[in-house]
PDB file of N, CA, C and O in Angstrom, chain B, residues numbered from 101:
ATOM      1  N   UNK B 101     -14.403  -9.865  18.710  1.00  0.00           N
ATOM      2  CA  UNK B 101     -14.780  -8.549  18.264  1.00  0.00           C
ATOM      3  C   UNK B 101     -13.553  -7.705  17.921  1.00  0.00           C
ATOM      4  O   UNK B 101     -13.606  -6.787  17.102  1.00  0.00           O
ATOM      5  N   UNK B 102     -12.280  -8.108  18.682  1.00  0.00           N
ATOM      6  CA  UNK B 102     -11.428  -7.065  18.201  1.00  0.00           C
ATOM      7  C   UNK B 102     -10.476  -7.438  17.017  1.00  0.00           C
ATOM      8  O   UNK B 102      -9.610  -6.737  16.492  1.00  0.00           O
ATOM      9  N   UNK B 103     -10.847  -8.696  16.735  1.00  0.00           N
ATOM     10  CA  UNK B 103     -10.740  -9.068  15.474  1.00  0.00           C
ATOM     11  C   UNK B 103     -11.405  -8.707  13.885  1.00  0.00           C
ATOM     12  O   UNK B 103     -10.918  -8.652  12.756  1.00  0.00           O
ATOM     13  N   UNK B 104     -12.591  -8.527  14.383  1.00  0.00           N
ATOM     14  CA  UNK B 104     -13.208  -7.318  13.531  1.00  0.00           C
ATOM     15  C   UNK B 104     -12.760  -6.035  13.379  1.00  0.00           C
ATOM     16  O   UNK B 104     -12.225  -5.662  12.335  1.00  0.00           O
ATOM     17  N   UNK B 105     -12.942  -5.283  14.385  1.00  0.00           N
ATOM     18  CA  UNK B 105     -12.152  -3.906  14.556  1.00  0.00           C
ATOM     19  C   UNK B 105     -10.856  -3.846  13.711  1.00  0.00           C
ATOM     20  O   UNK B 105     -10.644  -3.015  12.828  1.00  0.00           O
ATOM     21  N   UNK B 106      -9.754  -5.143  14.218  1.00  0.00           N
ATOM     22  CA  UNK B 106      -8.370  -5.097  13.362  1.00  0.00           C
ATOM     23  C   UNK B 106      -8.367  -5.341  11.810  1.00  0.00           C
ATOM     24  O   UNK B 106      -7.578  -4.774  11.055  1.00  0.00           O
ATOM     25  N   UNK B 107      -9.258  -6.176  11.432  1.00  0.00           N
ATOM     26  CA  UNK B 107      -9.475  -6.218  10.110  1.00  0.00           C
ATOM     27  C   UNK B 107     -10.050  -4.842   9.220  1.00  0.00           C
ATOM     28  O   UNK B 107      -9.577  -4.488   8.140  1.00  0.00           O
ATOM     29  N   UNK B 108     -10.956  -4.299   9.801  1.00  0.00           N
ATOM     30  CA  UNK B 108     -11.289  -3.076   9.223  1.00  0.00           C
ATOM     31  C   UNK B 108     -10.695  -2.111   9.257  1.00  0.00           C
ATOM     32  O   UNK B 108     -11.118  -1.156   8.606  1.00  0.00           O
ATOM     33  N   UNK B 109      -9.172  -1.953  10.232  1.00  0.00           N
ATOM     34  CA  UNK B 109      -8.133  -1.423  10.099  1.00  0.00           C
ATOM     35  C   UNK B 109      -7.169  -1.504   8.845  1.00  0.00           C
ATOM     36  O   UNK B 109      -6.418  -0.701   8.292  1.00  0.00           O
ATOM     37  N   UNK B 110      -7.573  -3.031   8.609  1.00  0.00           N
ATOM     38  CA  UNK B 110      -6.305  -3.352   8.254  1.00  0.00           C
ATOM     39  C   UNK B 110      -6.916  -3.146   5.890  1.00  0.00           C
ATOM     40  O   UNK B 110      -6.250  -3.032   4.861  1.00  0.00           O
ATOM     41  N   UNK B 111      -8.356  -3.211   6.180  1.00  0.00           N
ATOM     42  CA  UNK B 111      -8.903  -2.769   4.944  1.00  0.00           C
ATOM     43  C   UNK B 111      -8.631  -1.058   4.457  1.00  0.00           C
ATOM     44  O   UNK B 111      -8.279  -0.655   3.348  1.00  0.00           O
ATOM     45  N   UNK B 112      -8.899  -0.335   5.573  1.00  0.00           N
ATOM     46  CA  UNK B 112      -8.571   1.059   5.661  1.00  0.00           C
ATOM     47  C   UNK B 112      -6.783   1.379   5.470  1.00  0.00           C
ATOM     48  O   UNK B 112      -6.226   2.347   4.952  1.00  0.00           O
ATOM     49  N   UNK B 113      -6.224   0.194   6.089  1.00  0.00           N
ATOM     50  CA  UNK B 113      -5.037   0.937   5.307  1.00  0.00           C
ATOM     51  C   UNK B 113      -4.588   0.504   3.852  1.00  0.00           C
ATOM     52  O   UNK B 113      -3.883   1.192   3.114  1.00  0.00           O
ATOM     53  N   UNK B 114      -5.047  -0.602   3.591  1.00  0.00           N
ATOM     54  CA  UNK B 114      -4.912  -0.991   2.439  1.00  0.00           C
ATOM     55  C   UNK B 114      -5.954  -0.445   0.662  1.00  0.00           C
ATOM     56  O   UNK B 114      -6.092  -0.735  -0.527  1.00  0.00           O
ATOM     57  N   UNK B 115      -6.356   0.395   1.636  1.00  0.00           N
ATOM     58  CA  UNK B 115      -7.451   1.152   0.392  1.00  0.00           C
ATOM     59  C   UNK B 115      -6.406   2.848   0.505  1.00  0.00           C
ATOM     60  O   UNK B 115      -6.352   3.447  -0.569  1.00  0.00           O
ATOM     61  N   UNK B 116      -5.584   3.598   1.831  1.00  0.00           N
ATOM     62  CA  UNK B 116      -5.102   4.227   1.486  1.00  0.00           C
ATOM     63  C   UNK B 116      -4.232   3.820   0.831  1.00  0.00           C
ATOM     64  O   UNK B 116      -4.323   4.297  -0.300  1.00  0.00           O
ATOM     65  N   UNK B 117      -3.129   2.953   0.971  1.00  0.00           N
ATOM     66  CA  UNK B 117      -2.222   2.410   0.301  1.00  0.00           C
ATOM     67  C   UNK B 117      -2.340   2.109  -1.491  1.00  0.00           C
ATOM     68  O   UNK B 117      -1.447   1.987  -2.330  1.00  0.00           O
ATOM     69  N   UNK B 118      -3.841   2.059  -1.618  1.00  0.00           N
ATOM     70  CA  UNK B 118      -4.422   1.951  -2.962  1.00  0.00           C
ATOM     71  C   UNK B 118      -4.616   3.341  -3.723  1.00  0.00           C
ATOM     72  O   UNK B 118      -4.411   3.461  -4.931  1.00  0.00           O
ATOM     73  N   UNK B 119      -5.016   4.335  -2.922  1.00  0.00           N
ATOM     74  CA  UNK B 119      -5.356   5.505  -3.410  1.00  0.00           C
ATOM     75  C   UNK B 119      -3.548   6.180  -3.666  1.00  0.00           C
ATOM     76  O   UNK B 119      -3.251   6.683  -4.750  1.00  0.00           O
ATOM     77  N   UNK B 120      -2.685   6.094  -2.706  1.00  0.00           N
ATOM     78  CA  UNK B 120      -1.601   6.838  -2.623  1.00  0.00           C
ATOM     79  C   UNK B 120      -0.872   6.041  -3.978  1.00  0.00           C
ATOM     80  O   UNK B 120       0.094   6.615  -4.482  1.00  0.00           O
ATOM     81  N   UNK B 121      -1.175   5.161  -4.376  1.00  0.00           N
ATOM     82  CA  UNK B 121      -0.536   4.387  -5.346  1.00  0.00           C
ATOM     83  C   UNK B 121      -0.925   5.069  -6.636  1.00  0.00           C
ATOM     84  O   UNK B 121      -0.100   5.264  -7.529  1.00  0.00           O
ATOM     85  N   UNK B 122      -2.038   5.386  -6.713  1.00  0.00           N
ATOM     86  CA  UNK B 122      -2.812   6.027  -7.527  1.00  0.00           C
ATOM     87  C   UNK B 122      -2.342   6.828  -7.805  1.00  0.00           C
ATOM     88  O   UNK B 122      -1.782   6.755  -8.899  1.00  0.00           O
ATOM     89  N   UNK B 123      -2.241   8.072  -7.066  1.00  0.00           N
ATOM     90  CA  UNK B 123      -1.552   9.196  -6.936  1.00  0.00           C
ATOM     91  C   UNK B 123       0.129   9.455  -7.714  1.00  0.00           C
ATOM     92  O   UNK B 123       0.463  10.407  -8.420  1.00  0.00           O
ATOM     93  N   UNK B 124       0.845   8.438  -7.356  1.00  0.00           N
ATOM     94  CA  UNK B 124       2.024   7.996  -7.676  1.00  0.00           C
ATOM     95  C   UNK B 124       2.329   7.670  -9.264  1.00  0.00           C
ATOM     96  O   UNK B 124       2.269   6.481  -9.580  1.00  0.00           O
ATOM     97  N   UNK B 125       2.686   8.737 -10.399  1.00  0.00           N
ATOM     98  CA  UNK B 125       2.603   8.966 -11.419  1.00  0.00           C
ATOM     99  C   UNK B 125       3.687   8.461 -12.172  1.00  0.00           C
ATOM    100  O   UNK B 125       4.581   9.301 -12.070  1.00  0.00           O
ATOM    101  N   UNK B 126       4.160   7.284 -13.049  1.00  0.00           N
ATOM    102  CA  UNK B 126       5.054   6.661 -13.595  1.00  0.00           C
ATOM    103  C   UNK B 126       5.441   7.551 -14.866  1.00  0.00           C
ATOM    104  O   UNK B 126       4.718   7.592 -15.861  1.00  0.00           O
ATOM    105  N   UNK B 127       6.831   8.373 -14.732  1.00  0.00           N
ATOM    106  CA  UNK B 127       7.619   9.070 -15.471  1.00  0.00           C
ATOM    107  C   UNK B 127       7.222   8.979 -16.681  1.00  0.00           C
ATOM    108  O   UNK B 127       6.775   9.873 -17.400  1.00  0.00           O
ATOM    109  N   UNK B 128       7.452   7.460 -16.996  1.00  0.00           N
ATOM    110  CA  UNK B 128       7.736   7.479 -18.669  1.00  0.00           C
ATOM    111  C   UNK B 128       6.498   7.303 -19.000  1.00  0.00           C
ATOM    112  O   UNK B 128       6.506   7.524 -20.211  1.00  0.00           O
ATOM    113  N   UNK B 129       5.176   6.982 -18.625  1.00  0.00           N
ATOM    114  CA  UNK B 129       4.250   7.018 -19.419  1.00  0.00           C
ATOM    115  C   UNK B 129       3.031   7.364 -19.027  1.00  0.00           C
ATOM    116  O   UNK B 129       1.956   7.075 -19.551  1.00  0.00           O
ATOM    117  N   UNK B 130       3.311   8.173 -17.817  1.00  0.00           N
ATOM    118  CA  UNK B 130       2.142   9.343 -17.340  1.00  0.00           C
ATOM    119  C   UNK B 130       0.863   8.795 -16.332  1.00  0.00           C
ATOM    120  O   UNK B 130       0.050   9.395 -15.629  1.00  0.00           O
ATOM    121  N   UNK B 131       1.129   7.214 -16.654  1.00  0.00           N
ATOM    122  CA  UNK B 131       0.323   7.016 -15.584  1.00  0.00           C
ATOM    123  C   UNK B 131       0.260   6.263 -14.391  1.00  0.00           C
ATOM    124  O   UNK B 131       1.294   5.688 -14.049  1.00  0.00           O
ATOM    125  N   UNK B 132      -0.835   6.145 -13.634  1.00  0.00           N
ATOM    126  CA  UNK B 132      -0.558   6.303 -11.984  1.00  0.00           C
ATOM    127  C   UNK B 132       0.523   4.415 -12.164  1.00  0.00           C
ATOM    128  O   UNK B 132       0.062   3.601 -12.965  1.00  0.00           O
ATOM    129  N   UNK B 133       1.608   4.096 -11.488  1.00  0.00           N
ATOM    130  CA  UNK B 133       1.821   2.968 -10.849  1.00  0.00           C
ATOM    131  C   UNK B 133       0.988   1.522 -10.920  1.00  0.00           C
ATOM    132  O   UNK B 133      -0.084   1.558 -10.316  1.00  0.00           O
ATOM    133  N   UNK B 134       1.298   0.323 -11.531  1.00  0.00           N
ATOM    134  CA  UNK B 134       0.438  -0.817 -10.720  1.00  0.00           C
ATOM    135  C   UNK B 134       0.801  -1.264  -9.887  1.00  0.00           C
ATOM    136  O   UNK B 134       1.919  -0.826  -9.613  1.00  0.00           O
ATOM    137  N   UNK B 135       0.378  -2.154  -9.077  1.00  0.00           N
ATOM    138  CA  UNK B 135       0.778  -3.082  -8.608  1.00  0.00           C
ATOM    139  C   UNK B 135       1.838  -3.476  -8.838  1.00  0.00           C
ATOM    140  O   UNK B 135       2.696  -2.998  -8.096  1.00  0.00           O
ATOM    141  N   UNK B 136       2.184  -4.161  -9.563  1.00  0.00           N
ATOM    142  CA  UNK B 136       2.911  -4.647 -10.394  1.00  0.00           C
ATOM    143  C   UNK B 136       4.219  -4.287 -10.241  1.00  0.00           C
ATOM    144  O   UNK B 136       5.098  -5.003  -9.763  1.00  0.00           O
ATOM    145  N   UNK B 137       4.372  -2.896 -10.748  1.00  0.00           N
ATOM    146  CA  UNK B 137       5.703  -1.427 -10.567  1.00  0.00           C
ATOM    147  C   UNK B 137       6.013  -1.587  -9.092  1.00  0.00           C
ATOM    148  O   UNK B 137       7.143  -1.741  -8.631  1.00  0.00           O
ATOM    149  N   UNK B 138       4.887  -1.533  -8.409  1.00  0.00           N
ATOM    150  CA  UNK B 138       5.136  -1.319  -6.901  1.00  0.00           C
ATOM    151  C   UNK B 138       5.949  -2.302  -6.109  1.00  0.00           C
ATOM    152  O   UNK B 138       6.759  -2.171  -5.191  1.00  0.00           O
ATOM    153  N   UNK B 139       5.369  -3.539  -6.897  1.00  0.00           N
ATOM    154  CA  UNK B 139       5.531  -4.781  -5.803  1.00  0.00           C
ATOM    155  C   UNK B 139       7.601  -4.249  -6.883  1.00  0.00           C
ATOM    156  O   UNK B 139       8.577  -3.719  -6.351  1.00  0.00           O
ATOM    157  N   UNK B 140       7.476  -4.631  -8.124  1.00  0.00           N
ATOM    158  CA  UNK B 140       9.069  -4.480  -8.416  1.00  0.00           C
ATOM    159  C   UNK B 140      10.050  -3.542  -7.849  1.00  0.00           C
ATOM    160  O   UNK B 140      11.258  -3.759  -7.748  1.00  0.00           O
ATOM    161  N   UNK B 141       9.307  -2.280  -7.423  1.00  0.00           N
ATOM    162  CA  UNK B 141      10.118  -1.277  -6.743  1.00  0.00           C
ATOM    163  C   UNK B 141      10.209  -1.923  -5.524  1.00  0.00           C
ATOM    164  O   UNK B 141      11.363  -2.348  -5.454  1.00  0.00           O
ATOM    165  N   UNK B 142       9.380  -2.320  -4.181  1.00  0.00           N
ATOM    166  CA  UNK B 142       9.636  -2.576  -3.394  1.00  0.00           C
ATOM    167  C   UNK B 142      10.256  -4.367  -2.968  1.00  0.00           C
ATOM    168  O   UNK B 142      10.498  -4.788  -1.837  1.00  0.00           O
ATOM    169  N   UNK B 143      10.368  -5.063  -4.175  1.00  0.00           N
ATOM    170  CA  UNK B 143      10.686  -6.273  -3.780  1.00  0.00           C
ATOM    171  C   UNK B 143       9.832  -7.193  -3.109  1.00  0.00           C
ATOM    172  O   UNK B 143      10.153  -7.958  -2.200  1.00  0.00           O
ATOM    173  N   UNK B 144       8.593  -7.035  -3.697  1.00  0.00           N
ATOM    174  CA  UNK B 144       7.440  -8.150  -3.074  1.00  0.00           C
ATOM    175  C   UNK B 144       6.710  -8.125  -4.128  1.00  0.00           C
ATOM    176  O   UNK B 144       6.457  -7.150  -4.835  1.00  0.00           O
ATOM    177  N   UNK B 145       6.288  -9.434  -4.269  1.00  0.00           N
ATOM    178  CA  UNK B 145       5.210  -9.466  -5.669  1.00  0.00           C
ATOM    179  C   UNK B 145       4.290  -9.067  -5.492  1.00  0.00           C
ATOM    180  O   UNK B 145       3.879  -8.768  -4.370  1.00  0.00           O
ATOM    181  N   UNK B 146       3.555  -8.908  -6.742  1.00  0.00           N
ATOM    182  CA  UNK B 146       2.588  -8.383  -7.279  1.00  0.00           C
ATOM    183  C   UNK B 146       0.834  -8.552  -6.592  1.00  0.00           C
ATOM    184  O   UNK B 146      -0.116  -7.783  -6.442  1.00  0.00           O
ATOM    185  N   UNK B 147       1.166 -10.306  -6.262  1.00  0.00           N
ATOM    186  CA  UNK B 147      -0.510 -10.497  -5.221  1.00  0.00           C
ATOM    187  C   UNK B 147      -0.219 -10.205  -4.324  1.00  0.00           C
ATOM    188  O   UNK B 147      -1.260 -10.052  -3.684  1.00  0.00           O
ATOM    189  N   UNK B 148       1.122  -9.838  -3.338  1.00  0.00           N
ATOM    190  CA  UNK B 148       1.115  -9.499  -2.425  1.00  0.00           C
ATOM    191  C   UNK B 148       0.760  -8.083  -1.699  1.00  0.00           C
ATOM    192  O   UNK B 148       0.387  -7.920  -0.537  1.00  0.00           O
ATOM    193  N   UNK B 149       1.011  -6.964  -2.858  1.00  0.00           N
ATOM    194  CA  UNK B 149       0.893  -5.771  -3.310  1.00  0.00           C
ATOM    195  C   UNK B 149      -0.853  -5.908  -3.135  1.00  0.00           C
ATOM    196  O   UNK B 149      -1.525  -5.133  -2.454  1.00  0.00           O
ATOM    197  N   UNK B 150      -1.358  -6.993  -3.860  1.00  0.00           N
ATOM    198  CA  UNK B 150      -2.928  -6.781  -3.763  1.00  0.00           C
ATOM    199  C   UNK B 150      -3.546  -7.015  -2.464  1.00  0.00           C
ATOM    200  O   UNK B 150      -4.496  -6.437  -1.934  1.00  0.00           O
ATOM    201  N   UNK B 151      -2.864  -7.917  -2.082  1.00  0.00           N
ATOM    202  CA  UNK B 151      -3.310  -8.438  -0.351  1.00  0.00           C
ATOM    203  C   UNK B 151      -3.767  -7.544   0.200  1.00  0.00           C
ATOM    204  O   UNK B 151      -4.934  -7.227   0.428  1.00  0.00           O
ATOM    205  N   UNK B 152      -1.998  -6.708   0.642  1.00  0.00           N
ATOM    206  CA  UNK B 152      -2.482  -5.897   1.098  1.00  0.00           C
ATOM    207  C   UNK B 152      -3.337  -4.728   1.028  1.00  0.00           C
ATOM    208  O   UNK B 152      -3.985  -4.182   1.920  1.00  0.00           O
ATOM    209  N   UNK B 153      -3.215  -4.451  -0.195  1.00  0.00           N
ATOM    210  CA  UNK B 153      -4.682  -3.279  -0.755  1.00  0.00           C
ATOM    211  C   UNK B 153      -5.776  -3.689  -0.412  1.00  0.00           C
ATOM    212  O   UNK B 153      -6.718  -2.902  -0.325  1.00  0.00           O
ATOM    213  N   UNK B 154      -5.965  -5.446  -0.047  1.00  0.00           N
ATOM    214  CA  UNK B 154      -7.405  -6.032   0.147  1.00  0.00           C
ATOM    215  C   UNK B 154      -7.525  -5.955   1.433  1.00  0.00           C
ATOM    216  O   UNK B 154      -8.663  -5.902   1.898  1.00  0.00           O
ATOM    217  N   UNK B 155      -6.487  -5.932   2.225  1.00  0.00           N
ATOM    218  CA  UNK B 155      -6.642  -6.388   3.899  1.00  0.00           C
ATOM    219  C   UNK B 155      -6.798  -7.826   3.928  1.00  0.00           C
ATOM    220  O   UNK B 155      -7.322  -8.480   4.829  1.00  0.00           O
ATOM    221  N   UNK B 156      -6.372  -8.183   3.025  1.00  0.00           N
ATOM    222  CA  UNK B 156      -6.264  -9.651   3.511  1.00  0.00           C
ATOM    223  C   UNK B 156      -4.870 -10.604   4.428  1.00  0.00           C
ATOM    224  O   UNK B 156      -4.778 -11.739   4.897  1.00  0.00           O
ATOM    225  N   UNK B 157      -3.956  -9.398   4.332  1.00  0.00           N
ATOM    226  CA  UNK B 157      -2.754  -9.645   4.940  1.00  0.00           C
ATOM    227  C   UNK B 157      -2.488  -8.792   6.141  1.00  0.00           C
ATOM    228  O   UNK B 157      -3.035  -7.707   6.340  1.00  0.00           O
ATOM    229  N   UNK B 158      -1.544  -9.400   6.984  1.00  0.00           N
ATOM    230  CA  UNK B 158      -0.988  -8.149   8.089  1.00  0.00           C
ATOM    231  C   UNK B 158       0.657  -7.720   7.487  1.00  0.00           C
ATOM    232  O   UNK B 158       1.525  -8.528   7.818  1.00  0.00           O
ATOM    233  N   UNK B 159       1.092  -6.596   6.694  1.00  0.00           N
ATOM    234  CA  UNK B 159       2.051  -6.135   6.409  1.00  0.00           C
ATOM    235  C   UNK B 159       3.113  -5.774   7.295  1.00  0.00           C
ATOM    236  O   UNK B 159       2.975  -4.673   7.826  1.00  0.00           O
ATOM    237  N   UNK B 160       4.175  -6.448   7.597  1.00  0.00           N
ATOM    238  CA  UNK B 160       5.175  -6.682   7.946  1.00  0.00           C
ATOM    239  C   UNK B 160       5.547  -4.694   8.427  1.00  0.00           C
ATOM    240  O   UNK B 160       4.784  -3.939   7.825  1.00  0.00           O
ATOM    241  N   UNK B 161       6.457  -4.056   9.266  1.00  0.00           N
ATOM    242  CA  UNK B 161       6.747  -2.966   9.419  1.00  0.00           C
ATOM    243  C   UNK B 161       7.755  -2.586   8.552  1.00  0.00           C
ATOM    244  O   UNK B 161       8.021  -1.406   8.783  1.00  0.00           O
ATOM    245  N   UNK B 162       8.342  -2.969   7.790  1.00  0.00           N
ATOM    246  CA  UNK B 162       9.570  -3.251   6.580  1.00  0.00           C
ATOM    247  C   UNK B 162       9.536  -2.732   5.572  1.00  0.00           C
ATOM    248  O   UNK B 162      10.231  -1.946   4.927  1.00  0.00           O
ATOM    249  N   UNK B 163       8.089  -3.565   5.419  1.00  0.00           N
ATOM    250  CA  UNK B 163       7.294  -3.599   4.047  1.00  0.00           C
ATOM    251  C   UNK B 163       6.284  -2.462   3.811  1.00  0.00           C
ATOM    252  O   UNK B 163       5.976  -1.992   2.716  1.00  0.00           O
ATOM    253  N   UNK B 164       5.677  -1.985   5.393  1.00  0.00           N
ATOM    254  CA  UNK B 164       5.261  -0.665   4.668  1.00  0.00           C
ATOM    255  C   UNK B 164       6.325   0.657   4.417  1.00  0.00           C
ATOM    256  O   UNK B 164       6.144   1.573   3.614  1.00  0.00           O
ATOM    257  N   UNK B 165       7.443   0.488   5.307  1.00  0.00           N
ATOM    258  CA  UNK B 165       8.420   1.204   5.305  1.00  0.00           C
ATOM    259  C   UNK B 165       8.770   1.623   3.810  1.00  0.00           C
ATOM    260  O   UNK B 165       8.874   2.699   3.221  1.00  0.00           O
ATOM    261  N   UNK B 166       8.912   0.207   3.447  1.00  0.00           N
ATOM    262  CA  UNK B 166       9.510  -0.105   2.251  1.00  0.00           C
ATOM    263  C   UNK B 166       8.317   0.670   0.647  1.00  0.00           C
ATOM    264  O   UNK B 166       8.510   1.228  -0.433  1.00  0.00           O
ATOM    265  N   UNK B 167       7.212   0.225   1.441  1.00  0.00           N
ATOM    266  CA  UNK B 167       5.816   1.019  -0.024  1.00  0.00           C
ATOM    267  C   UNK B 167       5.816   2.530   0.267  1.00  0.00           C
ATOM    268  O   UNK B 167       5.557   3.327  -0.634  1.00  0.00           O
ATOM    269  N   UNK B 168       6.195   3.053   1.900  1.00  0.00           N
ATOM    270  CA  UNK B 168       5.836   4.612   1.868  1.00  0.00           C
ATOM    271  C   UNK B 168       6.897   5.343   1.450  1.00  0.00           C
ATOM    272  O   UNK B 168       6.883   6.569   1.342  1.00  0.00           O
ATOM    273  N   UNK B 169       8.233   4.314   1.101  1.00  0.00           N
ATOM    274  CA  UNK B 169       9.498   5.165   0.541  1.00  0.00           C
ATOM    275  C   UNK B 169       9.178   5.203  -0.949  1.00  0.00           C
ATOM    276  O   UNK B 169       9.499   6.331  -1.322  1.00  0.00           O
ATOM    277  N   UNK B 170       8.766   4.606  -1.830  1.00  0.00           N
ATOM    278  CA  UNK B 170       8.419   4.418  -3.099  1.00  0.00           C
ATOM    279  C   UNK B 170       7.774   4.879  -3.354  1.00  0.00           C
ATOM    280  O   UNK B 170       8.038   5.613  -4.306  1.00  0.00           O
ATOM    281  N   UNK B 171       6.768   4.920  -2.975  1.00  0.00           N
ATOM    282  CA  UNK B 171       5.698   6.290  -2.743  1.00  0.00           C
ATOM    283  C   UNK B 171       5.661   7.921  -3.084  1.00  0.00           C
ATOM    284  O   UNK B 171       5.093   8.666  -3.882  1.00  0.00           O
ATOM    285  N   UNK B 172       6.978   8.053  -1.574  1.00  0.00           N
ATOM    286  CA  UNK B 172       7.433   9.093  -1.860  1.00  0.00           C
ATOM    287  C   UNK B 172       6.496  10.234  -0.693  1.00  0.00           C
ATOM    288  O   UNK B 172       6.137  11.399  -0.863  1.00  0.00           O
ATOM    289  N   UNK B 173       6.295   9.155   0.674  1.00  0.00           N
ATOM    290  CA  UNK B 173       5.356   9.679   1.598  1.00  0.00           C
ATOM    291  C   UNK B 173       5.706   9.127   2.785  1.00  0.00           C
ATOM    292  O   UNK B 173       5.806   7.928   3.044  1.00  0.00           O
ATOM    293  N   UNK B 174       5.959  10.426   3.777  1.00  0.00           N
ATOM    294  CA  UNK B 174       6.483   9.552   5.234  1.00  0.00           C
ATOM    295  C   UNK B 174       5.189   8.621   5.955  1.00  0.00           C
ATOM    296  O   UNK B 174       4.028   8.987   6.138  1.00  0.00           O
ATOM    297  N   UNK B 175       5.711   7.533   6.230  1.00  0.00           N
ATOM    298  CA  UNK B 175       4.817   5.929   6.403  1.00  0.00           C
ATOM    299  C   UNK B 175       3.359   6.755   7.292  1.00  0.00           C
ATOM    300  O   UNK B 175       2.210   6.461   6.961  1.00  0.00           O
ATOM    301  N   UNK B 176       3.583   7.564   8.179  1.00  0.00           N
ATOM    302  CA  UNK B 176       2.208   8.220   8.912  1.00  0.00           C
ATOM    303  C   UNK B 176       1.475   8.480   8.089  1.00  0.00           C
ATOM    304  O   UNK B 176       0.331   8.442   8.541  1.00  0.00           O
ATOM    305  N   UNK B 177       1.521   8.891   6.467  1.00  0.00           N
ATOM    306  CA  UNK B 177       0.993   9.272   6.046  1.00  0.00           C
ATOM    307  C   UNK B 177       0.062   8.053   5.370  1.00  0.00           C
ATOM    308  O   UNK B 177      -1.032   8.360   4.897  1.00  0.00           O
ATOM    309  N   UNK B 178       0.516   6.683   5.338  1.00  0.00           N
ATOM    310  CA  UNK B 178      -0.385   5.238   5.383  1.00  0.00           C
ATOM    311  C   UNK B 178      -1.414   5.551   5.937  1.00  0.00           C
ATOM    312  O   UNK B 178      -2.385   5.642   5.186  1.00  0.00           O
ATOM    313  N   UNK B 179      -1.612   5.799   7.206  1.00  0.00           N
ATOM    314  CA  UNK B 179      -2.398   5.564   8.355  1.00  0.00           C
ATOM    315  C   UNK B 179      -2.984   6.706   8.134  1.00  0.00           C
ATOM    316  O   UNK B 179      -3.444   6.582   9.269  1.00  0.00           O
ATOM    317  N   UNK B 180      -3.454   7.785   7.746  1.00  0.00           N
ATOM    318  CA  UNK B 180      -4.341   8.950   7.547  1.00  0.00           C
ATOM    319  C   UNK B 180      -5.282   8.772   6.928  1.00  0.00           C
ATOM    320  O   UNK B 180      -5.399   8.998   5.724  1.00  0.00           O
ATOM    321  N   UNK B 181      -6.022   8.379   7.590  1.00  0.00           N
ATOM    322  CA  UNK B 181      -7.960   7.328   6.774  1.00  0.00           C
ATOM    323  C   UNK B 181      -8.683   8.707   6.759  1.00  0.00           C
ATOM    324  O   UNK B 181      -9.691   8.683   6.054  1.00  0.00           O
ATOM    325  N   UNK B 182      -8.478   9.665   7.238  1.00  0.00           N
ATOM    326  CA  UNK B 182      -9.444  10.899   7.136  1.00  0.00           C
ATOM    327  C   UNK B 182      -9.955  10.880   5.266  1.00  0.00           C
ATOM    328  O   UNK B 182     -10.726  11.733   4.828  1.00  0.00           O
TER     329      UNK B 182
END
């Protein structure tokens, strides 16, 4: 059961992580970030970038470090499912 619980954690942060990406507006051509941008800014590819948006992965502490600096959002702000 608390394997359930952790997974639906781990979907919830990866859907904020999706929305804040969203949010995240690429200079030269106005719109939000892919994947793609993200995984190149932070040095992890591109399905990995999706993983975790899916919850299909457990993200390393590095690596979110590493997406909430690119971002442009201190990492607590991952974890704010409100």
């Amino acid at each position: 059961m608390e394997e359930d619980g952790f997974k639906k954690e781990r979907i919830k942060l990866g859907k904020r992580i999706m929305h804040l990406r969203n949010q995240c507006i690429n200079k030269d051509n106005g719109k939000p970030i892919s994947q793609e941008e993200l995984g190149l800014r932070t040095g992890y590819a591109k399905n990995h970038i999706g993983k975790i948006e899916r919850g299909q992965t457990n993200p390393k502490i590095e690596t979110l470090f590493s997406i909430a600096m690119e971002l442009n959002v201190d990492i607590r702000e991952l974890f704010n499912f409100d």
